[in-house]
TINU-349034 format. One line per 3 residues: for each residue x, y, z of N, C-alpha, C. Coordinates in steps of 0.1 Angstrom, whole numbers. Layout:
BEGIN
X Y Z X Y Z X Y Z ~ ... .
END
This chain:
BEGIN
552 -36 -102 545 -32 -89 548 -43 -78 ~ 551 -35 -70 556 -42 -54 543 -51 -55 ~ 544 -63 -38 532 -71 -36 523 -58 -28 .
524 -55 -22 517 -45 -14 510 -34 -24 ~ 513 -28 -32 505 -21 -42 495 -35 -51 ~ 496 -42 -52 488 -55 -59 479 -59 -50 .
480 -53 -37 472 -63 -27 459 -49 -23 ~ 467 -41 -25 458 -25 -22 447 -25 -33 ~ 455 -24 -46 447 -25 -59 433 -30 -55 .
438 -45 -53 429 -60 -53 418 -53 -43 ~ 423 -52 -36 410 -46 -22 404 -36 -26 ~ 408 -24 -36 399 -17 -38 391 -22 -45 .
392 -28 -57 384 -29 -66 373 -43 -63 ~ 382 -52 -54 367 -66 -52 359 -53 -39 ~ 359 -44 -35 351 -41 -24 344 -29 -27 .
347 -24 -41 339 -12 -45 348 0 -35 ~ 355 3 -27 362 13 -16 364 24 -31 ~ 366 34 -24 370 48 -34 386 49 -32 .
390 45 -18 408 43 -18 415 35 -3 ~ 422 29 -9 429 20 -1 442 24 2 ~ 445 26 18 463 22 21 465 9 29 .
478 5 24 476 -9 26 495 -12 29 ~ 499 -16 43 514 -24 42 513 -35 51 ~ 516 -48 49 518 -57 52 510 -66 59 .
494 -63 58 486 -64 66 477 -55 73 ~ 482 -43 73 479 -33 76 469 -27 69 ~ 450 -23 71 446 -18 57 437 -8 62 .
437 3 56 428 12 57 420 14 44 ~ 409 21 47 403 25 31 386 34 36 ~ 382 37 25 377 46 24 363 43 14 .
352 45 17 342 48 2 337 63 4 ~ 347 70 10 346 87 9 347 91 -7 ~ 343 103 -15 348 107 -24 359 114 -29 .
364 117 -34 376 133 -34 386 131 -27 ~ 394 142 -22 399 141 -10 395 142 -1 ~ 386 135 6 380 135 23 382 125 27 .
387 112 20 393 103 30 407 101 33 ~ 416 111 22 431 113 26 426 125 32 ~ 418 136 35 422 139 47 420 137 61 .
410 127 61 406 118 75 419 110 80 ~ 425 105 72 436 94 68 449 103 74 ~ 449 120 71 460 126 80 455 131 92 .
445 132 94 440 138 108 438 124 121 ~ 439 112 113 435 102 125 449 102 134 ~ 459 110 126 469 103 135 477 90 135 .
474 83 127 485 68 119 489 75 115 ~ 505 65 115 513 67 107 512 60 94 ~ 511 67 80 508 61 72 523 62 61 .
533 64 70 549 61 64 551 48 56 ~ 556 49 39 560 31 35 543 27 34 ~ 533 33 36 525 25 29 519 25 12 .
513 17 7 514 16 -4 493 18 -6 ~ 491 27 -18 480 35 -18 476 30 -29 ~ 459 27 -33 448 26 -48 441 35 -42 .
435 39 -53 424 52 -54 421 53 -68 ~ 403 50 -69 399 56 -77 407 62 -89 ~ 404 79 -84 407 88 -91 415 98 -84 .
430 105 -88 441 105 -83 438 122 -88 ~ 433 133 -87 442 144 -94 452 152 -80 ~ 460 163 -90 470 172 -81 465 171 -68 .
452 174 -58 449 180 -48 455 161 -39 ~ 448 155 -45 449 138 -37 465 137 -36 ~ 472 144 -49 492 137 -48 496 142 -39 .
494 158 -39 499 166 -24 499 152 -11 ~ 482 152 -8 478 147 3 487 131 0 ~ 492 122 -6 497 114 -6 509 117 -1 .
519 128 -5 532 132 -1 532 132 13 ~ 521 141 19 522 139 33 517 129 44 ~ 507 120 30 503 104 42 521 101 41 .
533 97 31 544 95 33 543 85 25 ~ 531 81 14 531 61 11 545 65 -2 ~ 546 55 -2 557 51 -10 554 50 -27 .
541 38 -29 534 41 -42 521 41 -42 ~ 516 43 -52 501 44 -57 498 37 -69 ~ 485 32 -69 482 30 -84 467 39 -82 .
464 42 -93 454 45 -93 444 43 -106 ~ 428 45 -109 426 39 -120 425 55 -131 ~ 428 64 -126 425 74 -132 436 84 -125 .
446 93 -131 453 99 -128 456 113 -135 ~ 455 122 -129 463 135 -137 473 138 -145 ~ 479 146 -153 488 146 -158 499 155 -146 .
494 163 -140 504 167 -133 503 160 -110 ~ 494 154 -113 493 147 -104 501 135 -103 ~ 505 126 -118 516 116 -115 528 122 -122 .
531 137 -126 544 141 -122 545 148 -109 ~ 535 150 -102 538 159 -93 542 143 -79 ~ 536 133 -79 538 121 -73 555 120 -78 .
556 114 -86 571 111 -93 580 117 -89 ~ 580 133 -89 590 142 -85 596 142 -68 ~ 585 137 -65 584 135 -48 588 118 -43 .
591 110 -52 598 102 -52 588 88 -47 ~ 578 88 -56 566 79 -48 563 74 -64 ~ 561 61 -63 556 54 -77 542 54 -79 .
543 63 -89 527 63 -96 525 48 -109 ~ 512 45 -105 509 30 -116 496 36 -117 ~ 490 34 -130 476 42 -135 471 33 -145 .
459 31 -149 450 26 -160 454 35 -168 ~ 447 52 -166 446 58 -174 452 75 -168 ~ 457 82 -182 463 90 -174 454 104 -182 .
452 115 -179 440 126 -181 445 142 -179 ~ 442 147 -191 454 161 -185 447 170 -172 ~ 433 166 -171 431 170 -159 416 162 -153 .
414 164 -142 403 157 -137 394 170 -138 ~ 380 154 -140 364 165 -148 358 166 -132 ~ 352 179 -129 342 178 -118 334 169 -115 .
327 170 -108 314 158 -106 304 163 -114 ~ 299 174 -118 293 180 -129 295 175 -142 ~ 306 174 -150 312 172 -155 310 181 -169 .
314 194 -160 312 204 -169 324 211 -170 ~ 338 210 -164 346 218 -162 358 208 -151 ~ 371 218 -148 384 209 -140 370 209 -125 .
382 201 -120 380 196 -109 383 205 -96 ~ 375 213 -89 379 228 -82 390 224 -75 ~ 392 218 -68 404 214 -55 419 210 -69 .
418 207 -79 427 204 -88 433 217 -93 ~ 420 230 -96 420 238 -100 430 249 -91 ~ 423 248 -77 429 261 -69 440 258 -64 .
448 245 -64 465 246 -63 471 246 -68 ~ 466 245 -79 476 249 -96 485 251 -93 ~ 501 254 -94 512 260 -91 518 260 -78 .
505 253 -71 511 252 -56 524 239 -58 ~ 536 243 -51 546 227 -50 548 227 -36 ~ 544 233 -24 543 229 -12 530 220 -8 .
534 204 -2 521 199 -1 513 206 13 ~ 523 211 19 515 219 38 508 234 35 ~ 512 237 23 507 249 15 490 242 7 .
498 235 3 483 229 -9 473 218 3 ~ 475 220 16 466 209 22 457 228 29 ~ 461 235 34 451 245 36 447 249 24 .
450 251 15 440 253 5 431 245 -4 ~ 432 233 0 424 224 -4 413 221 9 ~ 417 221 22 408 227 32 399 236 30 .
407 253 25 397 262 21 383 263 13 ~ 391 255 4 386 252 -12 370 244 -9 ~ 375 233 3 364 222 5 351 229 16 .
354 238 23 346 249 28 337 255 21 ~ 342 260 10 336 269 3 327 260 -3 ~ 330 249 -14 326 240 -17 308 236 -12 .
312 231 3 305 231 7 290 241 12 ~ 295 254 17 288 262 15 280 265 5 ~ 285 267 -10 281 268 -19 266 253 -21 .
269 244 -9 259 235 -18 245 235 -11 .
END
């Protein structure tokens, strides 16, 4: 692991944050859950090209949303099985505690819905409206 994924890590975990991007002094981060602070993180408008990402818990819906922050690597403490192939194949280094064939809801009765409804998605501009969708309904439903 690069210094800059060591230094992301470190920040998340002395500060309790749910995810950190981090290059060269540069830091952003989050104690959002899910994906809501990768997608605050594409809507602010940074450029988050070359930066290096910790997070929590990593499944498919978050890898997408990494491809298009642009970071380079991740570690995360909890990872998907197709979330650090689906990272890998897009040329971004996945580093994990632990790796999980899929992420548990917050219920923790079943997958993880936003993991769930892009199944088979491999466009990340495809899988960011439907994880939009997904987080609508979501919502509604609560």
């Amino acid at each position: 692991m690069n210094k800059d994924i060591l230094l992301a890590k470190k920040i998340l975990t002395d500060n309790d944050y749910t995810c950190v991007l981090y290059s060269g002094g540069a830091e952003h981060h989050s104690h959002l859950r899910g994906v809501e602070p990768l997608i605050d993180f594409l809507e602010s408008g940074c450029d988050f090209d070359g930066f290096c990402a910790a997070d929590k818990v990593v499944g498919a819906g978050a890898a997408h949303l990494y491809v298009l922050l642009g970071v380079k690597a991740i570690w995360a403490g909890l990872i998907s099985q197709d979330a650090a192939s689906f990272l890998r194949s897009n040329g971004i280094d996945a580093f994990y505690d632990k790796v999980v064939p899929y992420i548990i809801n917050r219920s923790g009765d079943g997958a993880c819905p936003i993991e769930t409804a892009i199944k088979g998605i491999t466009d990340s501009k495809q899988a960011l409206v439907v994880i939009k969708q997904t987080l609508e309904k979501l919502i509604k439903q609560a």
